[in-house]
C-alpha positions as CSV (number, residue, x, y, z in Angstrom):
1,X,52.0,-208.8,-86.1
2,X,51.4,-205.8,-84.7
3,X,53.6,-202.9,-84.2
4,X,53.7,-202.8,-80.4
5,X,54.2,-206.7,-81.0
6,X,57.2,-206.0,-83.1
7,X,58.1,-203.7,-81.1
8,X,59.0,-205.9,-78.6
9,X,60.4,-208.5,-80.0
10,X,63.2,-205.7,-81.6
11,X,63.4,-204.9,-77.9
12,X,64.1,-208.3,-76.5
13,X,66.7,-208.9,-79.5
14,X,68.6,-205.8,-78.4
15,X,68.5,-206.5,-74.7
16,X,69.7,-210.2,-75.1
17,X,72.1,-208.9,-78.0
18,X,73.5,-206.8,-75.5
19,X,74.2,-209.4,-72.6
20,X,75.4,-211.9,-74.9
21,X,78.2,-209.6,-76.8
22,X,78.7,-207.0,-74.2
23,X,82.8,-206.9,-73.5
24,X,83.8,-209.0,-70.2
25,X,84.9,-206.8,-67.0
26,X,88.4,-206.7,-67.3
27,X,90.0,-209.0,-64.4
28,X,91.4,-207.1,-61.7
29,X,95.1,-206.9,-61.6
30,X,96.6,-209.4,-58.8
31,X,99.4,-206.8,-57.2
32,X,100.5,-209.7,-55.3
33,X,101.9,-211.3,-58.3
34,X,103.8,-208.1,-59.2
35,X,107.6,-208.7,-59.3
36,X,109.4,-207.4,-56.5
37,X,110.7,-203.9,-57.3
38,X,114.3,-204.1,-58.2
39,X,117.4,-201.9,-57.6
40,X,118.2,-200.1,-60.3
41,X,115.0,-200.7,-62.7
42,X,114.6,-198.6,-66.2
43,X,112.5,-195.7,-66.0
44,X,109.1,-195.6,-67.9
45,X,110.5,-192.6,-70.1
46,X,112.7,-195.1,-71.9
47,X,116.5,-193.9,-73.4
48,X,118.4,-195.9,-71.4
49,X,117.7,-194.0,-68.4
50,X,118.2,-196.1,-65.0
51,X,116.1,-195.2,-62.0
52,X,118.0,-196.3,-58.2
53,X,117.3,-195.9,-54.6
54,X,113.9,-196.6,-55.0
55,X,112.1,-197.1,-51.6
56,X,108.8,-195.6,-51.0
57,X,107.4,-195.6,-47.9
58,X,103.3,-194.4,-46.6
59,X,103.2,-191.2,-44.9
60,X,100.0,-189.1,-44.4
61,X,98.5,-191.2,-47.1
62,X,100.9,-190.6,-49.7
63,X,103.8,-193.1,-50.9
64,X,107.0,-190.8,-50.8
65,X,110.8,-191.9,-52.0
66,X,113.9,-190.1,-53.2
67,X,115.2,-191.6,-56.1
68,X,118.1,-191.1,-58.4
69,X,117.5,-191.3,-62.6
70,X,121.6,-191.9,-64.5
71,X,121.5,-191.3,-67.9
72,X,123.5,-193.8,-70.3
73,X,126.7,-191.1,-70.0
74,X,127.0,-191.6,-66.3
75,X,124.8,-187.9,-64.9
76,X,123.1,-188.6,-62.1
77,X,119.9,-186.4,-61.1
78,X,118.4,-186.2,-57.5
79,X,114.6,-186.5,-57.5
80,X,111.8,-186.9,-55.0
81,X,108.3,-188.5,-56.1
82,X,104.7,-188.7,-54.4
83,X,102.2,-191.0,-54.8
84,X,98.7,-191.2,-53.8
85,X,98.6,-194.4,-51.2
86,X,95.4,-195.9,-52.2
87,X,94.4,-199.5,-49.9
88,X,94.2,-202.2,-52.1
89,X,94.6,-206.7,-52.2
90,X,95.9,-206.0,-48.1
91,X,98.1,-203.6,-49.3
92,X,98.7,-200.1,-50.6
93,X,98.8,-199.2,-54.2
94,X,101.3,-196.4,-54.8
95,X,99.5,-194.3,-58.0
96,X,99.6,-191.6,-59.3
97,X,103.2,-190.3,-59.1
98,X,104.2,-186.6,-59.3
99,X,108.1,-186.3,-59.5
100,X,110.5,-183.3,-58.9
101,X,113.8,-183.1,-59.1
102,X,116.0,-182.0,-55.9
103,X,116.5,-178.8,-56.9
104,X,112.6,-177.7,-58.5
105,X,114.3,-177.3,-62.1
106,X,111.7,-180.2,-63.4
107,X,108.7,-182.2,-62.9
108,X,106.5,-184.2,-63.8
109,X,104.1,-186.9,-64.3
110,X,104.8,-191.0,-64.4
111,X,103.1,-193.9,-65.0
112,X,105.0,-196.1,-62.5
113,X,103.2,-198.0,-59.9
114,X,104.8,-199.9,-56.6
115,X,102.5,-202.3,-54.2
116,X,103.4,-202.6,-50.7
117,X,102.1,-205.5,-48.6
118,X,104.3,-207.4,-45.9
119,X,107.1,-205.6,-46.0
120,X,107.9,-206.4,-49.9
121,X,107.6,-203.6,-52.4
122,X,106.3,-205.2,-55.7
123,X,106.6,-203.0,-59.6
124,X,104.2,-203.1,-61.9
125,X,105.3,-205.3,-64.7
126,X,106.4,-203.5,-67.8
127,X,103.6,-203.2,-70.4
């Protein structure tokens, strides 16, 4: 056999290699089947910490809500948080969130996200 010869056969190995064992596309999520978002739900950051008042709605393209976050011992903080509003399923997936409290002490960062279709405001399940 000759090198070009074995040359492509290596070649057509690796490509059929490739389609065979190359990963699946993960399945895209199904916000629809989200549970609804619930009143007062744990906050991603964990330590007991309870998030309330919950209720984004889409203005200028961004998801915006106040919310409150009680720690175990009863405080209560006042916070605001954006999302970017990004059209998704018939809906709008709230992303992205940039939080700050009421009165710009501290900010931040979450991994939260809310779907809003209908009328109903669905969580992302907890991972």
């Amino acid at each position: 056999m000759s090198l070009r010869s074995l040359m492509g056969v290596v070649a057509l190995i690796v490509t059929v290699g490739s389609a065979v064992w190359a990963p699946a596309a993960p399945a895209q999520e199904d916000y629809g089947r989200w549970p609804l978002l619930r009143d007062p739900f744990p906050s991603t950051g964990g330590g007991g910490v309870m998030i309330g008042g919950y209720d984004p709605v889409v203005v200028d393209g961004k998801c915006r809500t106040g919310f409150t976050a009680t720690l175990p011992d009863g405080t209560v903080y006042r916070n605001t948080v954006e999302f970017d509003a990004e059209p998704a399923q018939g809906g709008i997936l709230c992303t992205n969130g940039r939080w700050r409290s009421a009165d710009g002490s501290a900010s931040g960062t979450t991994p939260f996200r809310v779907f809003i279709r209908d009328g109903f405001r669905r969580m992302a399940p907890a991972e």
